[in-house]
Kinemage of the C-alpha trace (Angstrom):
@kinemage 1
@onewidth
@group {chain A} dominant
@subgroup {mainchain}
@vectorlist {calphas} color= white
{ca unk a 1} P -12.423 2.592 -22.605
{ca unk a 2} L -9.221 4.035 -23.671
{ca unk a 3} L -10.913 7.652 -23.236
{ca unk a 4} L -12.553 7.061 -19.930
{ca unk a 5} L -9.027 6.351 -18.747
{ca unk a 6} L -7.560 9.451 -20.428
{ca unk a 7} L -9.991 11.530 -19.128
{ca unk a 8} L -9.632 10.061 -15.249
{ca unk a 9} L -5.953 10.551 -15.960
{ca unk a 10} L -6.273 14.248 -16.814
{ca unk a 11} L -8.702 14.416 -13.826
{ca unk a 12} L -6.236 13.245 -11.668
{ca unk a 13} L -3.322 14.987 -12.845
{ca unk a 14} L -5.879 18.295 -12.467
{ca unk a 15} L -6.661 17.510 -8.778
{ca unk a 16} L -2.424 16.711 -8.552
{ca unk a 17} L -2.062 20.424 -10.173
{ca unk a 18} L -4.703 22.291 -7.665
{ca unk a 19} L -3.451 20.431 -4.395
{ca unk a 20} L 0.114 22.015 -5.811
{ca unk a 21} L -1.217 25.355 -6.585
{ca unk a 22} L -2.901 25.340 -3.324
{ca unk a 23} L -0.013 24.771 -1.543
{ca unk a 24} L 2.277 27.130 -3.516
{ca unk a 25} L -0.311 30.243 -3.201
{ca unk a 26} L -0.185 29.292 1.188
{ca unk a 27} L 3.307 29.551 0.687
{ca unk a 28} L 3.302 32.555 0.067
{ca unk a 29} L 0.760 34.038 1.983
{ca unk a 30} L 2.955 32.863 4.583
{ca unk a 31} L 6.368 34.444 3.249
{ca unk a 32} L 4.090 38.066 2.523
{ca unk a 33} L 2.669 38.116 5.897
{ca unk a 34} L 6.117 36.808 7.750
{ca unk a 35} L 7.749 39.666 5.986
{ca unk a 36} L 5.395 42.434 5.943
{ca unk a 37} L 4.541 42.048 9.633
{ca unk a 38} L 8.693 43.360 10.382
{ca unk a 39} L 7.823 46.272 8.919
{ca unk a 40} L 7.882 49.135 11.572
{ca unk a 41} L 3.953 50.076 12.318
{ca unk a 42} L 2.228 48.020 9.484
{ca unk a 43} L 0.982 45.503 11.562
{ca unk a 44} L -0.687 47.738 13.612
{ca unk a 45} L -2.111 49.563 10.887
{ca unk a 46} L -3.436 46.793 8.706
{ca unk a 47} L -4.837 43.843 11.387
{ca unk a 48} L -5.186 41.504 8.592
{ca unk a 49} L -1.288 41.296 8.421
{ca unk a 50} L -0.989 40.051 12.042
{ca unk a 51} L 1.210 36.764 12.152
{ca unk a 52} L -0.558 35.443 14.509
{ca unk a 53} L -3.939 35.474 12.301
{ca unk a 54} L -1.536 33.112 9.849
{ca unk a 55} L -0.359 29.941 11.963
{ca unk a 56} L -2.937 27.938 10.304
{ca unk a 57} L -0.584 28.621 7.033
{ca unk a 58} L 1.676 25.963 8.130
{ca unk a 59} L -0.389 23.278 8.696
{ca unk a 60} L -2.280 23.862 5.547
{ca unk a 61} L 0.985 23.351 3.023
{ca unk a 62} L 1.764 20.261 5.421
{ca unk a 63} L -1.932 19.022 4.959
{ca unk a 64} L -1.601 19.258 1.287
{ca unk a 65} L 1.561 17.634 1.012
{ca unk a 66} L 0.497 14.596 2.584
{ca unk a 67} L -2.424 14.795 -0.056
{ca unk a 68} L -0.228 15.591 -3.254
{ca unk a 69} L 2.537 12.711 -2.113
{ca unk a 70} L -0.371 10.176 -1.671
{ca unk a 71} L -2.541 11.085 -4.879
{ca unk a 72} L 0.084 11.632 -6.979
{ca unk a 73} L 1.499 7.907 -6.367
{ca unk a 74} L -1.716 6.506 -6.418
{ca unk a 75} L -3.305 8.408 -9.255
{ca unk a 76} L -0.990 10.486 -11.190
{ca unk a 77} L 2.469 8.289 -11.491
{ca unk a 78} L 2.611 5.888 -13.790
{ca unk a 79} L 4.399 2.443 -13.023
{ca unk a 80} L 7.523 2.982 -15.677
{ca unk a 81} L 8.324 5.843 -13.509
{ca unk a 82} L 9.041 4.276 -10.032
{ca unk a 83} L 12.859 3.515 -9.665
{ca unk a 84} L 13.027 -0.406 -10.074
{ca unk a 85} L 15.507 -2.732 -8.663
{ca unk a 86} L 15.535 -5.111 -12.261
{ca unk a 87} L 18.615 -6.549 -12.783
{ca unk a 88} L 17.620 -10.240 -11.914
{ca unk a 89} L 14.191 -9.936 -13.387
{ca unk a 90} L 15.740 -8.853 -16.542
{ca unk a 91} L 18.144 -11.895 -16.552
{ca unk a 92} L 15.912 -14.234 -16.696
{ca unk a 93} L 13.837 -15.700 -19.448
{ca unk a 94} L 10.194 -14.366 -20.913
{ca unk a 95} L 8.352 -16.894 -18.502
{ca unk a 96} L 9.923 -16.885 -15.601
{ca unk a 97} L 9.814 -12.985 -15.819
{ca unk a 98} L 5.638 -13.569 -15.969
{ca unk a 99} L 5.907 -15.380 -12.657
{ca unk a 100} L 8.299 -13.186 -10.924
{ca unk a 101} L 5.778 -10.336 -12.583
{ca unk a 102} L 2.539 -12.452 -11.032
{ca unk a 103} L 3.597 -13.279 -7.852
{ca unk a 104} L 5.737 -9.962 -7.113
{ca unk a 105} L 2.316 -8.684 -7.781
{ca unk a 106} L 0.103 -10.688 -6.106
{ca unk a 107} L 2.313 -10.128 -2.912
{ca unk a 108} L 1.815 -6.025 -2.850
{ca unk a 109} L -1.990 -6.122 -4.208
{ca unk a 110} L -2.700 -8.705 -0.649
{ca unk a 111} L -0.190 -6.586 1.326
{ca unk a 112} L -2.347 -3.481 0.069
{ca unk a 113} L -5.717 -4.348 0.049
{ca unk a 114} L -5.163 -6.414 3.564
{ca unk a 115} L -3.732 -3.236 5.212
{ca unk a 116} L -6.826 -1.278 4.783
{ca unk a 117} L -8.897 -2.571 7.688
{ca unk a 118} L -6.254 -2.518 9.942
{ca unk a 119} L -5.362 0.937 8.900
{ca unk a 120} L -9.032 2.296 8.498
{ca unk a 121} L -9.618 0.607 12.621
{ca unk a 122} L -6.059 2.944 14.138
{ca unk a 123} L -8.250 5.559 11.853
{ca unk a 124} L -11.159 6.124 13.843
{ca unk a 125} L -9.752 7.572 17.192
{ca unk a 126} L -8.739 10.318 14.520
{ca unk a 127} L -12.683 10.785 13.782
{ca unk a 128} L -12.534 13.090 17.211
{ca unk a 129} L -8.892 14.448 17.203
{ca unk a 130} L -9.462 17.972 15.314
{ca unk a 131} L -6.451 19.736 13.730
{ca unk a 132} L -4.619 22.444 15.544
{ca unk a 133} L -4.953 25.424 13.580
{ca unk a 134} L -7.174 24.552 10.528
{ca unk a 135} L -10.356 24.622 12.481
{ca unk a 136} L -9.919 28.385 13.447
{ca unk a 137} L -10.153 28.964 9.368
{ca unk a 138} L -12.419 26.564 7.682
{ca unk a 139} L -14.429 24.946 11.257
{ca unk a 140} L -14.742 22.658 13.485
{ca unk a 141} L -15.780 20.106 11.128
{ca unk a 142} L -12.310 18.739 9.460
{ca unk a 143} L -10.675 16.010 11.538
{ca unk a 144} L -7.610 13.975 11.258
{ca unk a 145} L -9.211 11.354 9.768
{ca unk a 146} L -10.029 13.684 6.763
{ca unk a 147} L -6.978 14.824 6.869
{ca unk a 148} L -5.126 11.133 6.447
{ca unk a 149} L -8.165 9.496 4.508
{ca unk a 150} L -6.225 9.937 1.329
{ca unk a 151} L -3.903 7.343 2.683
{ca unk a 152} L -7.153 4.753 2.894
{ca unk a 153} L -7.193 5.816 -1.566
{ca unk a 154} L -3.847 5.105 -2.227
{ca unk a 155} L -4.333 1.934 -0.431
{ca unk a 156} L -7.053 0.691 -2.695
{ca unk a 157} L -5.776 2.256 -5.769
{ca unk a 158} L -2.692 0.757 -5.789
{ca unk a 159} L -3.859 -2.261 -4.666
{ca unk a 160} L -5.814 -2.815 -7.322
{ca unk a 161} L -3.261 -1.290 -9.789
{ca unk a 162} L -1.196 -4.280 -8.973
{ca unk a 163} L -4.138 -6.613 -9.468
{ca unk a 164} L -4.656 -5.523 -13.223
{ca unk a 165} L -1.074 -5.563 -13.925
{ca unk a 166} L -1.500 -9.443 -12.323
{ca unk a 167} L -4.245 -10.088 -14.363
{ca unk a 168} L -2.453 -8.574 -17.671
{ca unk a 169} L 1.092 -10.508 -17.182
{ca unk a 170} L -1.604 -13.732 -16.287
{ca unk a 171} L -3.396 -13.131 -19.829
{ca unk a 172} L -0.774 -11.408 -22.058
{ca unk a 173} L 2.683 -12.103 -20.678
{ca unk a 174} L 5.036 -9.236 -19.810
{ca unk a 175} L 6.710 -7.085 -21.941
{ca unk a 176} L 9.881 -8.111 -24.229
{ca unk a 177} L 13.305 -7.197 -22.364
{ca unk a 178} L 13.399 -4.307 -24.956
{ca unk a 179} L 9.887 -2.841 -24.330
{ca unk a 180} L 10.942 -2.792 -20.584
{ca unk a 181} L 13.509 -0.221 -20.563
């Protein structure tokens, strides 16, 4: 078990690295071209540095930003590493820290997991919207529902995140004051 998660972890952090890399190489495509293009004559001579031949650079990086932010948090960072407003949680004793833990919880897994059929029904108007610029590039067929779908995975995955961590402060408590930190 404990490899299966490593090895969705490194899978994860992989797709986290590519959507980065992706968006880092677009970047600058769209500094080279920007800049080359002011160059007296080169346009002209080399087509494939015409700017306008590069407006689907911007949507792209945006594209894969919404992807990275959305993955990342759902896949990639782990829970110690959100910023935490603790000081009264920490205050109190072992068990009331469990319930606080439980129903603190409980309360973001429902708010979660409920929000996805609301969210997946203002979705599907975006099944026929297409994107501005991307289609000239990679087709007709990518949508704005593809584009925002990631949004539907964080959803779920943190929703169910919050479950297990439920499930473990149910079954084995929460961590010592100490441990916390």
């Amino acid at each position: 078990m404990k490899s299966l998660q490593t090895n969705l972890s490194r899978i994860a952090q992989g797709v986290a690295a590519a959507l980065m890399a992706a968006m880092f190489l677009t970047f600058v495509l769209q500094i080279t071209v920007r800049y080359t293009a002011r160059l007296p004559g080169l346009a002209e001579a080399v087509p494939l540095l015409d700017p306008s031949r590069y407006g689907w650079t911007l949507e792209f990086c945006l594209l894969l930003w919404v992807w990275l932010v959305f993955w990342g948090n759902a896949f990639v960072v782990r829970e110690q590493d959100h910023v935490r407003f603790d000081i009264l949680y920490l205050a109190v004793p072992a068990g009331l820290r469990r319930w606080f833990a439980i129903l603190a919880g409980l309360a973001i897994a429902i708010g979660l997991l409920v929000s996805i059929g609301p969210t997946w029904e203002k979705f599907y108007i975006l099944r026929l919207k297409k994107t501005a610029t991307l289609s000239h590039v990679f087709g007709d067929w990518i949508r704005m529902r593809d584009v925002y779908v990631v949004y539907i995975l964080f959803l779920g995955a943190v929703g169910l995140r919050y479950l297990w961590a439920v499930w473990t402060a149910f079954r084995h408590g929460v961590p010592d004051q100490d441990d916390a930190l």
